[in-house]
C-alpha positions in Angstrom: -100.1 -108.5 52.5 -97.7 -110.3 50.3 -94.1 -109.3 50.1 -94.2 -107.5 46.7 -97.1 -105.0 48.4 -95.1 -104.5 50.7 -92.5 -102.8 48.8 -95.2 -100.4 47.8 -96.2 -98.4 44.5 -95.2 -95.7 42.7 -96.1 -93.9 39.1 -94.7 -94.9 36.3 -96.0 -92.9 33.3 -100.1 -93.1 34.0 -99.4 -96.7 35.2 -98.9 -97.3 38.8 -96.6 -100.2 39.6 -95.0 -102.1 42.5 -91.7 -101.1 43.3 -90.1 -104.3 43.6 -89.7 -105.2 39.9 -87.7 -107.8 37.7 -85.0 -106.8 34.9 -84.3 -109.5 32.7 -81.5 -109.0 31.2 -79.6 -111.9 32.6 -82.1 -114.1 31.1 -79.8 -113.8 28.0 -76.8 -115.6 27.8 -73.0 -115.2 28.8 -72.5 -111.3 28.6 -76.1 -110.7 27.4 -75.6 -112.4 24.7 -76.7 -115.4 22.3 -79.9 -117.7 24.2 -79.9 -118.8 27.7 -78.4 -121.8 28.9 -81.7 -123.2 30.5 -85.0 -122.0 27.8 -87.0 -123.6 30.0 -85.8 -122.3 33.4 -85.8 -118.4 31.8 -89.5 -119.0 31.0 -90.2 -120.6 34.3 -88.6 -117.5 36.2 -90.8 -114.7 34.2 -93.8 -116.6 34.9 -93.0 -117.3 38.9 -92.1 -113.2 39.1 -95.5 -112.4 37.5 -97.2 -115.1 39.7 -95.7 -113.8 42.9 -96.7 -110.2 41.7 -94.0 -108.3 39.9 -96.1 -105.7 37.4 -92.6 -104.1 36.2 -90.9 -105.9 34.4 -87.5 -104.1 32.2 -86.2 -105.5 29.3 -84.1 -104.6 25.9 -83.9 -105.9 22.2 -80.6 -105.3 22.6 -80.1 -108.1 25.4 -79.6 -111.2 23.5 -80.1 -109.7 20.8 -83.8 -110.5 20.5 -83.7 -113.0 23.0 -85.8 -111.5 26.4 -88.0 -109.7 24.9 -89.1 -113.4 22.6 -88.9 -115.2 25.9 -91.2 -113.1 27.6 -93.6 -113.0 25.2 -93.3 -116.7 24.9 -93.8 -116.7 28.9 -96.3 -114.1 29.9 -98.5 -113.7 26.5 -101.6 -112.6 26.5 -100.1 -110.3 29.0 -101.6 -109.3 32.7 -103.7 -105.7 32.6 -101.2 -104.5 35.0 -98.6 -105.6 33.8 -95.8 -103.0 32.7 -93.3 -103.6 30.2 -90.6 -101.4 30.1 -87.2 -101.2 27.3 -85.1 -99.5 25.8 -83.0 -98.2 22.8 -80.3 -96.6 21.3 -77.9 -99.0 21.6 -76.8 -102.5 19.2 -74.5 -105.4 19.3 -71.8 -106.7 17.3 -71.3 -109.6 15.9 -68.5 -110.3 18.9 -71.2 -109.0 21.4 -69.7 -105.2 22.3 -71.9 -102.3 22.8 -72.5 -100.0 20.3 -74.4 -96.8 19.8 -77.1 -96.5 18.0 -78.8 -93.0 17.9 -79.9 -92.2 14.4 -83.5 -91.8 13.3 -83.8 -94.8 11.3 -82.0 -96.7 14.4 -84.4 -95.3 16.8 -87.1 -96.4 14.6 -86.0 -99.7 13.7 -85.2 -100.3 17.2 -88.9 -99.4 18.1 -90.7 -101.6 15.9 -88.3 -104.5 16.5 -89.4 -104.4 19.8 -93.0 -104.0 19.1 -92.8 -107.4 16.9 -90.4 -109.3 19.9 -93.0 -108.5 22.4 -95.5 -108.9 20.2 -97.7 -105.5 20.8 -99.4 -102.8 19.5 -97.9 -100.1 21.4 -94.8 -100.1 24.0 -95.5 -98.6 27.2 -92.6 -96.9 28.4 -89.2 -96.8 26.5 -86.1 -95.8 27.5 -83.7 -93.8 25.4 -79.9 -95.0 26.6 -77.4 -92.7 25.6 -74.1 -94.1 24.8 -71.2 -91.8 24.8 -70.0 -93.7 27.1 -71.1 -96.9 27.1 -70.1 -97.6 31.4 -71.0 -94.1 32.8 -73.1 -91.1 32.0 -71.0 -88.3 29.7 -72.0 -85.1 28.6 -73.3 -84.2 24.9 -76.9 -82.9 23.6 -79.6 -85.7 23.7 -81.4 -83.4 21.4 -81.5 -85.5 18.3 -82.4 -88.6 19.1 -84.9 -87.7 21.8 -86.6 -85.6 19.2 -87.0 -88.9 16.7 -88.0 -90.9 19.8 -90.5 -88.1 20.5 -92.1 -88.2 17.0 -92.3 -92.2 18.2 -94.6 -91.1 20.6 -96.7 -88.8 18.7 -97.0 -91.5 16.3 -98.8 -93.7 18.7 -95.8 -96.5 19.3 -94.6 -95.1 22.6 -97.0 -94.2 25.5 -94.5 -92.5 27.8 -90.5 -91.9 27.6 -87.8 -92.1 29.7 -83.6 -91.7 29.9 -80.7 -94.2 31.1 -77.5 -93.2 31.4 -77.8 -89.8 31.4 -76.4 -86.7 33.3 -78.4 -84.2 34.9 -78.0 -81.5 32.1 -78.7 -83.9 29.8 -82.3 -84.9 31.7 -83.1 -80.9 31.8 -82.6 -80.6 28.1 -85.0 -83.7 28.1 -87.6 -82.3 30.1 -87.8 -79.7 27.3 -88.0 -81.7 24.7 -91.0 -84.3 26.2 -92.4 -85.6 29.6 -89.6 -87.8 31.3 -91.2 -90.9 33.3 -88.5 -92.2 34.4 -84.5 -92.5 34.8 -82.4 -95.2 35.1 -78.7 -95.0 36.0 -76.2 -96.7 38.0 -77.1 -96.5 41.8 -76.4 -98.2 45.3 -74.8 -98.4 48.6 -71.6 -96.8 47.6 -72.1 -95.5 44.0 -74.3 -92.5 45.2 -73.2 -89.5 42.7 -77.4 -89.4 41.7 -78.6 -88.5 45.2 -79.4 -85.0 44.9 -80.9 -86.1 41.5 -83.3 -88.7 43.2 -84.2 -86.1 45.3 -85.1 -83.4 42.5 -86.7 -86.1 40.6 -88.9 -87.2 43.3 -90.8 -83.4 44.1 -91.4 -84.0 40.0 -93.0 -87.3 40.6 -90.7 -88.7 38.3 -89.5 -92.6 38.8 -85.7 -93.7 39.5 -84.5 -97.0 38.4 -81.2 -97.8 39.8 -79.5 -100.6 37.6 -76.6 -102.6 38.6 -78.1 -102.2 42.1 -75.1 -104.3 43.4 -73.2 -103.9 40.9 -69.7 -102.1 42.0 -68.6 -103.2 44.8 -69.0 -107.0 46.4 -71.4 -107.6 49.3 -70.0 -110.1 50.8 -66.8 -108.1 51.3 -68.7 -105.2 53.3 -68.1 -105.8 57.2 -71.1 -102.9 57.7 -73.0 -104.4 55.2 -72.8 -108.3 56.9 -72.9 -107.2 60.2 -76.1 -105.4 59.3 -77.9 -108.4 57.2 -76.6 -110.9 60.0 -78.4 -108.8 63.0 -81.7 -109.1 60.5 -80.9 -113.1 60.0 -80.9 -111.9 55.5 -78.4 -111.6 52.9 -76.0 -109.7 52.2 -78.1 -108.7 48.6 -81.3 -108.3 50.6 -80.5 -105.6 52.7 -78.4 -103.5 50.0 -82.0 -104.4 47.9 -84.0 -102.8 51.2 -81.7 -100.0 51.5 -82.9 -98.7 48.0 -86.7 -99.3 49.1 -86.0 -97.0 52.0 -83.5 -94.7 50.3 -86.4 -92.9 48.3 -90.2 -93.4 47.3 -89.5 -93.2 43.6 -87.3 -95.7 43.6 -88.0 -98.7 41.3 -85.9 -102.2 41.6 -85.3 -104.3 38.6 -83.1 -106.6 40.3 -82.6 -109.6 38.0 -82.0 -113.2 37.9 -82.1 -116.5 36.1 -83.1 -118.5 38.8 -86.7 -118.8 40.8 -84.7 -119.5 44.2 -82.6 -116.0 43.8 -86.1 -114.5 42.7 -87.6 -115.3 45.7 -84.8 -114.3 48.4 -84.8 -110.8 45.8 -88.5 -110.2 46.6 -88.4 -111.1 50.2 -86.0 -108.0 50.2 -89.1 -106.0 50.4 -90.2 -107.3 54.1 -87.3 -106.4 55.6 -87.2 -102.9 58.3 -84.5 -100.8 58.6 -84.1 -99.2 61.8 -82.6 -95.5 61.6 -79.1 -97.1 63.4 -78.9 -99.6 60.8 -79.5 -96.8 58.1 -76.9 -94.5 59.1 -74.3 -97.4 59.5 -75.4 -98.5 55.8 -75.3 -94.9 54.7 -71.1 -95.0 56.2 -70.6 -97.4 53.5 -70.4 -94.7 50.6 -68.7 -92.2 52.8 -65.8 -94.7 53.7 -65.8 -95.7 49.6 -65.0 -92.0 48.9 -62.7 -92.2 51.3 -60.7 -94.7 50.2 
């Protein structure tokens, strides 16, 4: 059994994919934005994560601009039958490189078939509607519109299946009666654990959860639980925050991402490593003595 099995699998849409994944947005240059620094190197990494056995793969028009979702079709074209290509919309950049929303119907749609041409296919998988109210956190507001235009997408034939980023839980019930959710991505981790009775819910549903920035927060290096805990298992730091998600919940996905094949690596080995319950519980003190503080 390779390391990626055993991460294990979990639905995504009618797909079924491994749940050690790669995101690659950090294939994009300084602040997701403009080419990489290395073209070659960015190409070499998408094809050493499908090669080791990452089917899940996340991506954006919107990182670069343009620039993932060209290199992985540069990399991985024709694609892999299993392999699943997930993005997302709703959001542009400025000339300077900021974040901006971008919700309207003709957006949406641009947005859609921009992505269709970068990736160069017929029909995108699963895409991901970010909302942008706030671009840094989840805040409340109706979704209603622009799911609605993504929606008729879908019914068009573009989109097979449909999910939400950066989006309260009001926001994903309003979804849920507006299409099928597959999926929600949001800002999880050790310490940053305000979605946990979300996972939860979402899980009984069958529904996936993509935690990005899943280190993103707060530095492992400077947690004495976290060290003490990846030094008695002889990994990093990264790796066992990584495993923690794997065991956290079953619907989970990872979409941890990199640039370089050596960090690729040490990400997937993340999925051999055991957790014993006394390990858990100390790892699961981290977010209590964050609220805390």
């Amino acid at each position: 059994m390779t390391s990626l099995e055993k991460s294990g699998t979990f639905a995504l849409g009618d797909r079924t994919v491994r749940r050690l994944g790669y995101g690659a947005m950090q294939l994009a240059g300084p602040g997701v934005f403009g080419p990489p620094k290395d073209h070659n190197a960015a190409v070499a990494v998408l094809r050493a994560a499908v090669d080791a056995g990452v089917n899940h793969i996340d991506t954006s028009d919107f990182y670069g601009p343009h620039v993932t979702n060209r290199l992985i079709r540069e990399a991985l074209a024709p694609y892999p039958d299993d392999l699943v290509i997930v993005t997302k919309i709703g959001a542009r950049r400025g000339e300077e490189g900021s974040w901006l929303p971008a919700f309207s119907k003709e957006e949406l749609t641009r947005a859609v078939h921009d992505n269709l041409s970068n990736l160069g296919l017929d029909v995108l998988e699963v895409v991901n509607l970010r909302i942008m109210f706030d671009p840094y956190r989840p805040a409340e507001g109706s979704i209603a519109a622009p799911l609605a235009a993504l929606a008729d997408l879908q019914r068009q034939g573009l989109v097979r299946h449909i999910g939400l980023s950066n989006v309260t839980p009001a926001q994903i019930a309003e979804g849920r009666r507006i299409c099928d959710i597959a999926c929600v991505q949001n800002h999880y981790n050790l310490v940053h654990r305000a979605d946990d009775g979300l996972i939860d819910e979402l899980a009984r549903d069958g529904i996936a959860y993509v935690p990005f920035f899943p280190l993103g927060g707060f530095t492992p290096l400077q947690s004495s639980r976290l060290s003490a805990v990846a030094r008695r298992l002889g990994a990093t730091p990264m790796q066992v925050a990584l495993a923690w998600l794997l065991h956290r919940a079953a619907n989970i996905l990872l979409i941890p991402g990199t640039s370089s094949i050596a960090h690729l690596r040490e990400n997937i080995a993340a999925a051999e490593i055991d957790l014993s319950d006394d390990m858990l519980e100390e790892l699961d003190g981290m977010a209590e003595s964050a609220n805390s503080a």
